[in-house]
N, CA, C and O atoms as CSV, one atom per row, in Angstrom:
chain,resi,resn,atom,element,x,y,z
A,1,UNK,N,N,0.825,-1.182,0.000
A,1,UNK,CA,C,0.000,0.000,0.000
A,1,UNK,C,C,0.876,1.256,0.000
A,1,UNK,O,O,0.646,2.240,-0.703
A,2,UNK,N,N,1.892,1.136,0.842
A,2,UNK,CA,C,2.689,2.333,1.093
A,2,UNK,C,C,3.716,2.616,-0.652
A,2,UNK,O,O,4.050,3.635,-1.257
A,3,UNK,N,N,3.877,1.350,-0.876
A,3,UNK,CA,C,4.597,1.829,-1.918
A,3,UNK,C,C,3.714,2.181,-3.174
A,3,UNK,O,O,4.254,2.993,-3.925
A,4,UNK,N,N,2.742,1.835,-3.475
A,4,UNK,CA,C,1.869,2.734,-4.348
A,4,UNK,C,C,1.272,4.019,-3.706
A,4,UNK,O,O,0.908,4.927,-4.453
A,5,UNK,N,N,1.217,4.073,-3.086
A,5,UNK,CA,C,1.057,5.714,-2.330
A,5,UNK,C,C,2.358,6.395,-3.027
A,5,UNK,O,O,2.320,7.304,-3.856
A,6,UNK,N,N,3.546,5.741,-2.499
A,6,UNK,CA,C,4.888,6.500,-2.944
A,6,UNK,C,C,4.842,6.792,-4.124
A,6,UNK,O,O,5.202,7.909,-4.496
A,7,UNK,N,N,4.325,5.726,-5.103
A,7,UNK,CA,C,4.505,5.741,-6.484
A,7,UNK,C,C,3.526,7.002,-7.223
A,7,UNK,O,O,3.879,7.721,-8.159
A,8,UNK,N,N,1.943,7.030,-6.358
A,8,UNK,CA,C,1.576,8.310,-6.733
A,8,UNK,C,C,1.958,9.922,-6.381
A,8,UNK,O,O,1.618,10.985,-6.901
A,9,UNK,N,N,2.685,9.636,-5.435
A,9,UNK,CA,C,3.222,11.103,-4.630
A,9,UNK,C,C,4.350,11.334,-6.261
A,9,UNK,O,O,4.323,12.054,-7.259
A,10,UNK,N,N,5.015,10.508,-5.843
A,10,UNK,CA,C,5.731,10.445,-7.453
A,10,UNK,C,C,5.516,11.076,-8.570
A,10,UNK,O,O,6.318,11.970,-8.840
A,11,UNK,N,N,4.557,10.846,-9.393
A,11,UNK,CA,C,3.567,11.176,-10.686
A,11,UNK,C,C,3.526,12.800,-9.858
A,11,UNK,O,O,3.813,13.789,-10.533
A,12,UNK,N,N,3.353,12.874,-9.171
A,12,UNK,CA,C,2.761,14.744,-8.903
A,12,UNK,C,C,3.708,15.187,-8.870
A,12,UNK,O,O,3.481,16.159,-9.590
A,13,UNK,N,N,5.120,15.319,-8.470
A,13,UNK,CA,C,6.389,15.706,-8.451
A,13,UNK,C,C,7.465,15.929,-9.536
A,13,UNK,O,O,7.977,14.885,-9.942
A,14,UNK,N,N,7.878,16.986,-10.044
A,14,UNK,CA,C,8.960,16.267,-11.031
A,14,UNK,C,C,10.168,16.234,-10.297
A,14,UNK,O,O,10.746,17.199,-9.796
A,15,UNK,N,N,10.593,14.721,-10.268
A,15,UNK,CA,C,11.816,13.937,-10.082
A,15,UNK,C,C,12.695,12.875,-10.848
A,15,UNK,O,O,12.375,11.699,-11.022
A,16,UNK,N,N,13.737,13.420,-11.234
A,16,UNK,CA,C,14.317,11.995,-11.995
A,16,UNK,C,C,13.597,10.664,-12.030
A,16,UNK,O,O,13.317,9.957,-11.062
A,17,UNK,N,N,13.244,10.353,-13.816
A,17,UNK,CA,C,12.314,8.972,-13.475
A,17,UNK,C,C,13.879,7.525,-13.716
A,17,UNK,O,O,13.806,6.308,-13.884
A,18,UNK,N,N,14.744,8.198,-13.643
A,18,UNK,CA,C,16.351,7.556,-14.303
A,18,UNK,C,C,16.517,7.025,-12.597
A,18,UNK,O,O,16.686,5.816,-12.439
A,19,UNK,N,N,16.470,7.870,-11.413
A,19,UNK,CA,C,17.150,7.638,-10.271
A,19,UNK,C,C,17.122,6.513,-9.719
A,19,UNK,O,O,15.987,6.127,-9.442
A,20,UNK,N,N,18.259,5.591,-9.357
A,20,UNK,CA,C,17.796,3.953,-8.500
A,20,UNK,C,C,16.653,4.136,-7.794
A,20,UNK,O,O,15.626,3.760,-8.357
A,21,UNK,N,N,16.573,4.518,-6.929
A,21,UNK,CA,C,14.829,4.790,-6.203
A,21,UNK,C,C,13.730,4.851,-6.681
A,21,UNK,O,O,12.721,4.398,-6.141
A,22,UNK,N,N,13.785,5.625,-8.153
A,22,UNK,CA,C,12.658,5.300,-8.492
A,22,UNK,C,C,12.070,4.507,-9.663
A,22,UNK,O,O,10.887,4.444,-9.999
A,23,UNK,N,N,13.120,3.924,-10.206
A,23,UNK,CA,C,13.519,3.063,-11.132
A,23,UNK,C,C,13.318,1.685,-10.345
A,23,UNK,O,O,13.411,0.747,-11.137
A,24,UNK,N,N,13.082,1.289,-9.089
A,24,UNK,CA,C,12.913,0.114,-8.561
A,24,UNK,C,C,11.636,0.406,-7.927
A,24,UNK,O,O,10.986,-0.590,-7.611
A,25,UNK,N,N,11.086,1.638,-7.647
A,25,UNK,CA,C,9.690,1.775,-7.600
A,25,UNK,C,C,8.813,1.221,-8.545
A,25,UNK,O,O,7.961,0.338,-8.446
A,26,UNK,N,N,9.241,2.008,-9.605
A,26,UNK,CA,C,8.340,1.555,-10.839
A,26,UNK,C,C,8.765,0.058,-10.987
A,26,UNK,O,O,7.778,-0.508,-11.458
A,27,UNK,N,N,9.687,-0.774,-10.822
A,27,UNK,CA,C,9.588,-2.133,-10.891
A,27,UNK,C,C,8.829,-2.930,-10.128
A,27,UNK,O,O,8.686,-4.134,-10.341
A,28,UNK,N,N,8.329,-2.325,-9.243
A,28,UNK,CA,C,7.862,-3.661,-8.411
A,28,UNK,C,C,6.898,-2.891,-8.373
A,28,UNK,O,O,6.383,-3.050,-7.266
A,29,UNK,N,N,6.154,-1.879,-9.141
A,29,UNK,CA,C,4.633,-1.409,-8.581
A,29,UNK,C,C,4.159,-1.901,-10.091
A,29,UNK,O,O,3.152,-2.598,-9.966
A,30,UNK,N,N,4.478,-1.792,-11.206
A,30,UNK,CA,C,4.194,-1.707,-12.811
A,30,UNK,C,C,3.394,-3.150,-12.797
A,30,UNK,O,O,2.236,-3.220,-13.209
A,31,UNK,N,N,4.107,-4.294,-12.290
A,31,UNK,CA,C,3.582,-5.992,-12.822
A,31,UNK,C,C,1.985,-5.589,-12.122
A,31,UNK,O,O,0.948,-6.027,-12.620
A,32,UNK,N,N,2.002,-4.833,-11.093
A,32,UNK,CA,C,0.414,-4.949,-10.579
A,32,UNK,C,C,-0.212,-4.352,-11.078
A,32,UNK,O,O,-1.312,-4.805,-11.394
A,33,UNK,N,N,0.281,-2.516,-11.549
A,33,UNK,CA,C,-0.573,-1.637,-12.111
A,33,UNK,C,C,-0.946,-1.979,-13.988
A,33,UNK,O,O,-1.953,-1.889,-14.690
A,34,UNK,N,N,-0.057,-2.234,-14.127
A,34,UNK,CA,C,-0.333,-2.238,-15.710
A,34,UNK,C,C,-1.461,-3.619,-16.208
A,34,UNK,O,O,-1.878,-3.538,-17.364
A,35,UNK,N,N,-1.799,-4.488,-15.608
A,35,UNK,CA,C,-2.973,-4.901,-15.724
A,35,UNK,C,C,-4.346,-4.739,-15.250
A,35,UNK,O,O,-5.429,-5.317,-15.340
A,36,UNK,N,N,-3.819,-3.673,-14.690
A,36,UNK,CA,C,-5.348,-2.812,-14.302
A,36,UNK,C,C,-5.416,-1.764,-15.193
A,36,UNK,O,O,-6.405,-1.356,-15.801
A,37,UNK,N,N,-4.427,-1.415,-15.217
A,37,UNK,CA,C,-4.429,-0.012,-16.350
A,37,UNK,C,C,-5.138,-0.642,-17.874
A,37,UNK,O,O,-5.785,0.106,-18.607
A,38,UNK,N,N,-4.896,-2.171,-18.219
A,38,UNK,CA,C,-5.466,-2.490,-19.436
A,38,UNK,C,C,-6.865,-2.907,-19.612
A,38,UNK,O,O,-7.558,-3.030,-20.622
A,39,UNK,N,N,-7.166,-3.149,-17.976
A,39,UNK,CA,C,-8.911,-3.207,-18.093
A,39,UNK,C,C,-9.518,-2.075,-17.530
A,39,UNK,O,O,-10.579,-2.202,-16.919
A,40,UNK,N,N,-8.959,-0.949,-17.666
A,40,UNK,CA,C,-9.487,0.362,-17.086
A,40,UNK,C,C,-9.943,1.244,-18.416
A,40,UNK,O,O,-9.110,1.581,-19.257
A,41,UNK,N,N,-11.094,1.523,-18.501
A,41,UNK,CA,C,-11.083,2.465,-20.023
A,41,UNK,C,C,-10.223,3.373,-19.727
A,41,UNK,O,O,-9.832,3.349,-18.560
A,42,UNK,N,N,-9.620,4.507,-20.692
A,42,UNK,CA,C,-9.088,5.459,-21.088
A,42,UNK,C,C,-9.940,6.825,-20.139
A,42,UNK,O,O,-10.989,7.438,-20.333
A,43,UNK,N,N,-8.652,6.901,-18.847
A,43,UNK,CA,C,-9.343,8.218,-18.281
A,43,UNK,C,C,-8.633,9.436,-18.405
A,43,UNK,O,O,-8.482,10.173,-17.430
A,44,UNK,N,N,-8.091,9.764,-19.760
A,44,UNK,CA,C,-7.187,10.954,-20.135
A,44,UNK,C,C,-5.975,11.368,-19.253
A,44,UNK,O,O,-5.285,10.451,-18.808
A,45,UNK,N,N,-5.773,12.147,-19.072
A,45,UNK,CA,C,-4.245,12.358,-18.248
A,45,UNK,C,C,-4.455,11.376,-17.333
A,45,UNK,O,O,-3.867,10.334,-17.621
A,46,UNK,N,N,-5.190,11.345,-16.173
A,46,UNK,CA,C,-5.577,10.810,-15.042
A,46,UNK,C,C,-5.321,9.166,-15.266
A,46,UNK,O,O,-5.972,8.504,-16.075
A,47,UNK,N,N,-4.472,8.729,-14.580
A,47,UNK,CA,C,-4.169,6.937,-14.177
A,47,UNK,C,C,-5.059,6.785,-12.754
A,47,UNK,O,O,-4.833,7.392,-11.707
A,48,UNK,N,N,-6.147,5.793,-13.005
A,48,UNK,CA,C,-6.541,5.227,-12.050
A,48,UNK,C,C,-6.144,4.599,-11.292
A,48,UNK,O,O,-6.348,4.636,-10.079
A,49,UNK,N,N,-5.191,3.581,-12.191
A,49,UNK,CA,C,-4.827,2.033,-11.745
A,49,UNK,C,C,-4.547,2.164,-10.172
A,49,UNK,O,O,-4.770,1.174,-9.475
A,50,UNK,N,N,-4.160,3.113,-9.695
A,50,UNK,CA,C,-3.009,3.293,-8.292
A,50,UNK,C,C,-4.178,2.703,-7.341
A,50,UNK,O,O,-4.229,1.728,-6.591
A,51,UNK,N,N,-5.486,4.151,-7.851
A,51,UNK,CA,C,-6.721,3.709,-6.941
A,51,UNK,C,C,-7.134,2.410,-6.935
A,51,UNK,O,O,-7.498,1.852,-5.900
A,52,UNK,N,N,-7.105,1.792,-8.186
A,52,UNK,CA,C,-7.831,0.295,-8.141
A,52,UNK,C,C,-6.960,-0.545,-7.509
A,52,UNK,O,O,-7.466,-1.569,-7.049
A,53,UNK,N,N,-5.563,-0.359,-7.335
A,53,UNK,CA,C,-4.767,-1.561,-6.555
A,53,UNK,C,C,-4.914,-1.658,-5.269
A,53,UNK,O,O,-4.803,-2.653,-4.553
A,54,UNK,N,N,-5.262,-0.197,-4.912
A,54,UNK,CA,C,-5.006,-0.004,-3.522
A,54,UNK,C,C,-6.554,-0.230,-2.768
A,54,UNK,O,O,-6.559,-0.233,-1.537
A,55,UNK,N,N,-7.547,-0.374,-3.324
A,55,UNK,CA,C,-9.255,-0.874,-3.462
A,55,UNK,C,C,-8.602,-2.591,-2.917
A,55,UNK,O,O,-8.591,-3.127,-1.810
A,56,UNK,N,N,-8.131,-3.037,-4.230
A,56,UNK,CA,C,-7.730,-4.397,-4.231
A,56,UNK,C,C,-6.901,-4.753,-3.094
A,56,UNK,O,O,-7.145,-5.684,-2.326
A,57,UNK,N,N,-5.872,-3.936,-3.022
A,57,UNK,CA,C,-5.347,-4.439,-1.389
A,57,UNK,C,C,-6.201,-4.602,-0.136
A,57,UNK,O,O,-6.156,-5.467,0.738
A,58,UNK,N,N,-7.112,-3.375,-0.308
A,58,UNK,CA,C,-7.947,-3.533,1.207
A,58,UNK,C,C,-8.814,-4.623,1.294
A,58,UNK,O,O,-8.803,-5.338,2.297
A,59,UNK,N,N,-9.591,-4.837,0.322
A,59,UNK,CA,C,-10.720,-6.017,-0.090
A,59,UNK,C,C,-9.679,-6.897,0.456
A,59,UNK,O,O,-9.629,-7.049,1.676
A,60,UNK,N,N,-8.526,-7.718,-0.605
A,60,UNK,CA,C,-7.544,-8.565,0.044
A,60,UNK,C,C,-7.139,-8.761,1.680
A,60,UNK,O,O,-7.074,-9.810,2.319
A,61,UNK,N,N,-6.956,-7.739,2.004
A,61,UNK,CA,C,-6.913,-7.476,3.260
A,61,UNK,C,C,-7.810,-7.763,4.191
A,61,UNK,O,O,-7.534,-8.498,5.139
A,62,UNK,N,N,-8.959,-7.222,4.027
A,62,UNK,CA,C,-10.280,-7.401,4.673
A,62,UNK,C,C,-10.626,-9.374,4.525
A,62,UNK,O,O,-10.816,-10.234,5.385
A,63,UNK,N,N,-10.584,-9.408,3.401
A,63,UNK,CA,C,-10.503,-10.822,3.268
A,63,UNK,C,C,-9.779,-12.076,3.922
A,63,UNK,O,O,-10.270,-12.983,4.593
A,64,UNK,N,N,-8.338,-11.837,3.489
A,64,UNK,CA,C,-7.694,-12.646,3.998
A,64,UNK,C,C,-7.989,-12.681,5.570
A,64,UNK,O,O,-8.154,-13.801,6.055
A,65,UNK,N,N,-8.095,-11.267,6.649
A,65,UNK,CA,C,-8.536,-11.197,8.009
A,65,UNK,C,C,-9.947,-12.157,8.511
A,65,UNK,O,O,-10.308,-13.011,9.319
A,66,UNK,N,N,-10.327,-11.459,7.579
A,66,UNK,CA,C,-11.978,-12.395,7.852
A,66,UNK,C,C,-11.794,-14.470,8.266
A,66,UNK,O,O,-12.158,-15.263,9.134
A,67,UNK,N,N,-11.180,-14.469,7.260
A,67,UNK,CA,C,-11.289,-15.516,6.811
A,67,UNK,C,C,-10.227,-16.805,7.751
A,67,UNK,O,O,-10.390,-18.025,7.753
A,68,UNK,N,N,-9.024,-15.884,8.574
A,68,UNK,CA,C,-8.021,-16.186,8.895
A,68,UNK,C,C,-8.429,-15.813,10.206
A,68,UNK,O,O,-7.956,-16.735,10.872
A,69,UNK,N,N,-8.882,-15.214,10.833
A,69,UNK,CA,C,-9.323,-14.801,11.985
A,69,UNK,C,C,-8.335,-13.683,12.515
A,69,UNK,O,O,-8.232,-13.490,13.726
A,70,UNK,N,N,-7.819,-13.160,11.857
A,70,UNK,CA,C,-6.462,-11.826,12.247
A,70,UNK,C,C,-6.783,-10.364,12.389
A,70,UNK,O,O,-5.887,-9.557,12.637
C-alpha cells in the first residue's frame, strides 16, 4: 500500500524517473498496475490504476482477516 502511495506522490512531483529509487519503484509497482491499467477504459491524463490496486489491497486485506481470523 505504502509503496503505491509513494509511487503516486511520485507522478505529482517532477523527479528523476532515471534515479535507483525510483527506477525500482516503478519495478515492483508496474507488474500490478499495468494490468489494471489495461482493463481500465481510457481516463485521459488521469491513471486510475493506483486507486484500483489499492481498493484491491484492502478487499484482500479485509478478506484474507476475515477468513483467517487476524
Amino acid at each position: 500500500m505504502f509503496v503505491l502511495l509513494a509511487r503516486v506522490l511520485l507522478s505529482w512531483i517532477q523527479i528523476d524517473p532515471y534515479h535507483p529509487a525510483v527506477q525500482f519503484l516503478y519495478q515492483i509497482t508496474e507488474p500490478v498496475l499495468r494490468p489494471i491499467r489495461q482493463m481500465l477504459p481510457e481516463g485521459g491524463p488521469l491513471d486510475f490504476s493506483p486507486l484500483v490496486a489499492m481498493l484491491l489491497v484492502q478487499l484482500l486485506t479485509s478478506v484474507v482477516a476475515t477468513t483467517f481470523g487476524v
